[in-house]
Every structure is written in C-alpha cells, then in structure tokens.
N, C-alpha and C positions, 0 to 999 in steps of 0.2 A: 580506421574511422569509427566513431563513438554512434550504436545506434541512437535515434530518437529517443527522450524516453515516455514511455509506455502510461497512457490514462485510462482507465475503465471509470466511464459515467454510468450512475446507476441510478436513472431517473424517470418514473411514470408519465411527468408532465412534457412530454413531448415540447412546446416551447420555449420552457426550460432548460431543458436539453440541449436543445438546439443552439440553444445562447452559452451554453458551456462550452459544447461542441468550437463553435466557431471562434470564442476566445482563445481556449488554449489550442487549437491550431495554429490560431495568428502568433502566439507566443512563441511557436516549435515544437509543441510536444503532438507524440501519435496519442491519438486517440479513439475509443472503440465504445461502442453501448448497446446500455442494457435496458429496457423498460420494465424488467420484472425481477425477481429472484433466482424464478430457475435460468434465465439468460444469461446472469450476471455471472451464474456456479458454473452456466456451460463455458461460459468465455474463459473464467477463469485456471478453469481445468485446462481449454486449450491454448492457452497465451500468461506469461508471466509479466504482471506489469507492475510498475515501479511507485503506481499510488492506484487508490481508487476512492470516490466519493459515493456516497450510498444515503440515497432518501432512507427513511426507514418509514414514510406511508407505502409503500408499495400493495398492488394490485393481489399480489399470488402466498405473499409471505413478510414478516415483521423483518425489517432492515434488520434486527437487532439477532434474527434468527439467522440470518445472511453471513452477518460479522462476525458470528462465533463460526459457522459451518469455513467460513472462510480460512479466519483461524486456526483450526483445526488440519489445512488441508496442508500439505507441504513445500507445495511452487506458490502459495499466499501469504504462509506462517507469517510471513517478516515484511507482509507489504502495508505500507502506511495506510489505514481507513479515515477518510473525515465525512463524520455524520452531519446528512445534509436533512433539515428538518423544519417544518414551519412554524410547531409549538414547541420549541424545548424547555421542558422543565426538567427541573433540577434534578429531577429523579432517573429523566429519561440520559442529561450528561452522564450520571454515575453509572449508569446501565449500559450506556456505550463503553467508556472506561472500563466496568469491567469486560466488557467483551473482545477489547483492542483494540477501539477506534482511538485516534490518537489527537482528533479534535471534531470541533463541531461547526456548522454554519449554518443561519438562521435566515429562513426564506421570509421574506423579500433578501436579498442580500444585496452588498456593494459587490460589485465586480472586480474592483481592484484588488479588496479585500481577496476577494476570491483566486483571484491569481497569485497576489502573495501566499497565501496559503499553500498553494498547490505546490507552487515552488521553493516555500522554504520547507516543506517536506518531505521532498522528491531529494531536492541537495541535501536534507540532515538524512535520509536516508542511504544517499549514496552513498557520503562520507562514513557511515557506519557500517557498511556491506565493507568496502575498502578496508576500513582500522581490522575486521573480523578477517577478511582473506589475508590482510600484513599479518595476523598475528599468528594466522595458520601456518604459512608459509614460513615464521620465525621459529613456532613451534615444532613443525615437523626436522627442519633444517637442527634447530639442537635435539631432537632426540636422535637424530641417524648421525650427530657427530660425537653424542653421549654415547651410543650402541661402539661406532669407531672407538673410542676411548677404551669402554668396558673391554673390549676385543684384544685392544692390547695389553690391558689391563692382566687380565685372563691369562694372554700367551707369554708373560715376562716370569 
C-alpha cells in the first residue's frame, strides 16, 4: 500500500494555515507545518515530503533563503517548492526560479486553484522520481549484463 503523500506548509499566518491544512487533508494528502523557517528546516531534515509550499514573509528568515537552504539539502534536493506570497513581483518570481521553487501563488488566492497546484506537482513529481528509478534500474541491469558480456568476452 502507497503511503499518503507528504505536504509541508510553510505559513506565518496561522489562518491561513489553517485553511490549507484542512483542504488538503480533505483531498488525502498528509500534511505537517511550519510557521517559521528554522521549523520548516527542522521538519524538513526529519521527514521527506513530496511538495512543500513556502510563504516567503516569514517571521525568522526570507522564504527565498528557506528555498535555496532547502535546495541544497539532500532528503529536499528534488521536492517541489510553490512560493506562496502576497505581493509578487516580477523580480521576486525570478528569484524563486532561480532558487527552485517551481511555481508561485498569490495571496488572497482561489482554493481550487490551490489544490490544483498541489496536486499537479506532487503527480509531475512522482512521475519523475518513477522515470529516474526505471532508468536506474535499466541502467544498472545493462552494465552488470555489459560486465557479463566483457567476462566472456575476456575468457574466449
């Protein structure tokens, strides 16, 4: 059986939160949060999860400094970020961008919107973790039948 998959909300405005929290519950997904930066780095260190959404007003530190530290870390490398934010200007998308967030959402937001999002990020990422593990699995499988080959290759 397939675990849930995995949300980190990274959100100072507590009923905000809250409203994210109980949607994507109802949808199926686990979800866990964070109201600051260093909470978000703790969580994230102890639990891999499969998206995460990141104010970047936060109270302790710039989402944007979150994104990249995220980035950077190994059990996060590959997890989808959408920066969630009230003013985004054009400078501040590019600045997510380059740090890895892989989309944006703009407070007030629609909800539905927001669900979509979640979850077409979570399934483009799945399906990407998946094509990576087939290809590993293909790749390993022909070098230990190339090594086979060279082997006898060798002893003829």
């Amino acid at each position: 059986m397939r675990e849930k998959t995995r949300i980190l909300i990274v959100e100072d405005d507590t009923p905000l939160a809250m409203l994210m929290i109980t949607v994507l519950i109802r949808v199926g997904f686990e979800v866990e949060a964070a109201h600051s930066g260093k909470k978000a780095l703790e969580l994230a260190t102890e639990y891999k999860f499969d998206l995460i959404t990141l104010d970047i007003g936060l109270p302790d530190a710039s989402g944007f400094e979150i994104c990249s530290e995220l980035k950077q870390r190994h059990i996060s490398r590959h997890t989808p970020i959408i920066i969630v934010s009230a003013n985004p200007l054009p400078e501040d998308m590019a600045e997510g961008t380059k740090r890895g967030a892989v989309d944006f959402i703009t407070k007030p937001f629609d909800i539905t919107d927001f669900i979509y999002k979640v979850i077409f990020h979570t399934k483009a990422n799945a399906q990407q973790t998946t094509a990576f593990e087939s290809m590993e699995v293909a790749t390993d499988a022909n070098a230990e039948s190339f090594r086979r080959s060279e082997n006898n290759f060798c002893a003829s």
